[in-house]
C-alpha positions as CSV (number, residue, x, y, z in Angstrom):
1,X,-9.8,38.6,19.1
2,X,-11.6,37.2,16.5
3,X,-13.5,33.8,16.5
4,X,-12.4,31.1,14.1
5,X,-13.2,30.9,10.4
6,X,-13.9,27.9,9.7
7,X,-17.2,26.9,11.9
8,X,-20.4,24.4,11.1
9,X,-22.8,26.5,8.6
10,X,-26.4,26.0,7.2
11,X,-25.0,25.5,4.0
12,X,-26.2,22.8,1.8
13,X,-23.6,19.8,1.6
14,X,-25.4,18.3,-1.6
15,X,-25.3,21.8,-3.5
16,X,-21.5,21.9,-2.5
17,X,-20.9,18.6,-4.1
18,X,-22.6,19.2,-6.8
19,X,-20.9,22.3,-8.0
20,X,-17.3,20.3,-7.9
21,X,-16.3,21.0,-11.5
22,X,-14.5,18.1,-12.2
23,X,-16.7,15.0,-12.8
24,X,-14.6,12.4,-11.2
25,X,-13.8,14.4,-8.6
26,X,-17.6,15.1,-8.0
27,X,-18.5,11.6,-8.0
28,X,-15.6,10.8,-5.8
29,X,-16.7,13.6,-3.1
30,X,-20.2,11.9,-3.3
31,X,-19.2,8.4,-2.8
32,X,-16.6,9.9,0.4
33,X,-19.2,11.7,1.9
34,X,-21.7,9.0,2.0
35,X,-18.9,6.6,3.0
36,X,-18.1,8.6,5.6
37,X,-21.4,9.5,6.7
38,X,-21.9,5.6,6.8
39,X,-18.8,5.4,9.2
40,X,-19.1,7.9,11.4
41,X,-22.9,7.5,11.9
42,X,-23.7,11.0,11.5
43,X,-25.2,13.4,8.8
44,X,-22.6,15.6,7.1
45,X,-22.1,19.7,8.0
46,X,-20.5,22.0,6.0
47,X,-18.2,23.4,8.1
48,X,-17.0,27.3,6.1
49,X,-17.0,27.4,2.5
50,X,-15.3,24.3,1.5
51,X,-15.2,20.9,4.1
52,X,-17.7,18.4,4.9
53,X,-17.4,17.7,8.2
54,X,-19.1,15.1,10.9
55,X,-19.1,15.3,14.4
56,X,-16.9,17.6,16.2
57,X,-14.7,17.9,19.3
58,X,-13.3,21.4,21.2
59,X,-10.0,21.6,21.3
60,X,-7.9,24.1,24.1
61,X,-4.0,25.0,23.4
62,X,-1.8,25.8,26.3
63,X,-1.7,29.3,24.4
64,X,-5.4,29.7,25.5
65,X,-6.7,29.4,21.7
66,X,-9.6,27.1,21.4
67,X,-12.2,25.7,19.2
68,X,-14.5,23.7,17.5
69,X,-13.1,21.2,14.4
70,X,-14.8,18.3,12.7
71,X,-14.2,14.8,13.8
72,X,-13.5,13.9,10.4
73,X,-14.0,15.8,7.4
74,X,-13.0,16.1,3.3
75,X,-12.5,18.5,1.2
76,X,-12.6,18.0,-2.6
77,X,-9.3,20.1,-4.1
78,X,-8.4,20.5,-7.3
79,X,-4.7,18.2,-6.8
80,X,-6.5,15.5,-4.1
81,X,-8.9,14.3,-2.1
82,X,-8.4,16.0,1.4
83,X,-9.4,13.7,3.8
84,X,-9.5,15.2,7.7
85,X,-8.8,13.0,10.1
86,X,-7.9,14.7,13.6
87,X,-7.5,11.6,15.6
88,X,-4.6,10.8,13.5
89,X,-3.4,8.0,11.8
90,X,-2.6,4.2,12.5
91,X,0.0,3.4,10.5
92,X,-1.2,-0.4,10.4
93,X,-4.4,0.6,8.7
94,X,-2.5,3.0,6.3
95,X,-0.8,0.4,5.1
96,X,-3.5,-1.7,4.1
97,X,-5.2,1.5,2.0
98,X,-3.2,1.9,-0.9
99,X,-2.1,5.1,-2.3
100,X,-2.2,8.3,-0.6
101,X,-0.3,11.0,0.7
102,X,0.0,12.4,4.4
103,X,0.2,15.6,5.3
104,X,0.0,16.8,9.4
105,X,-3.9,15.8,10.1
106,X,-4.4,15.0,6.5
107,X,-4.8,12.3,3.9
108,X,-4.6,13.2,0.7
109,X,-6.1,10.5,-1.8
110,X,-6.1,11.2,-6.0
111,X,-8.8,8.7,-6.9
112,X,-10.9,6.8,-3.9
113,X,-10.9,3.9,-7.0
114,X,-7.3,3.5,-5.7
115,X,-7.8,2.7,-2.3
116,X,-9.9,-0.1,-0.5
117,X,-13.4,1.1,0.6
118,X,-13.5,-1.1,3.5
119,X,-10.0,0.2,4.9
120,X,-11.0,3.4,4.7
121,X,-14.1,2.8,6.1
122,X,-12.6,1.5,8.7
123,X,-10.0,4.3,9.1
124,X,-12.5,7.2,9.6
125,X,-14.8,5.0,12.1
126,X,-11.4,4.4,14.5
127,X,-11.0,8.1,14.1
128,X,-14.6,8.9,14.9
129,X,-14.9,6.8,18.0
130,X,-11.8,8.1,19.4
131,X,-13.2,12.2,19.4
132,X,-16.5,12.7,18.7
133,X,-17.6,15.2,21.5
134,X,-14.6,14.9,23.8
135,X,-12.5,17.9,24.5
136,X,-8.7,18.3,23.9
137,X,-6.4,20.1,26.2
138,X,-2.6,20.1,26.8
């Protein structure tokens, strides 16, 4: 069985930013991760070829699978914004952030000008504090 893709790397997180094509959506991925990084109280890790991630937590299925993830992470798509959140979401602070989209562990934002720093802010230290380092099991 093999080990799963998507795992903490020694690649740069500045040179992945940078090389976002788009400039908006660069200088949006810049101002996330350093928001984020502010939040969570931890430097950023590229975690495989394409998400920022910060902390991490191991995770066990009843199927046996298990792994490492990122607390919180983003990725900076082409469409949105992909913010990873696996604590999940409080709907209460969703409703104070403004526009975005939800998808299973996933909030998807089109411009972080849209939504309220400080909510967000907020959203991705409640989801920090809740997982960094613990495990997850059925």
């Amino acid at each position: 069985m093999s080990g799963p893709a998507t795992v903490p790397t020694g690649a740069s997180v500045g040179d992945f930013l940078a090389a976002v094509q788009d400039p908006k959506r660069r200088a949006d991925a810049q101002a996330l991760c350093a928001l984020m990084a502010e939040a969570a109280g931890v430097a950023p890790v590229m975690w495989g070829p394409s998400i920022v991630g910060f902390g991490s937590y191991h995770y066990r299925y009843a199927s046996g699978q298990e792994g490492d993830w990122p607390v919180v992470g983003l990725s900076p798509r082409k469409t949105a914004m992909t913010i990873y959140l696996s604590a999940g979401f409080e709907q209460e602070i969703l409703d104070r952030l403004g526009p975005h989209r939800l998808g299973k562990a996933c909030l998807y934002l089109k411009r972080l000008a849209d939504v309220d720093d400080a909510v967000l802010r907020e959203l991705v230290a409640d989801a920090f504090r809740k997982l960094d380092g613990r495990t997850l099991a059925p």
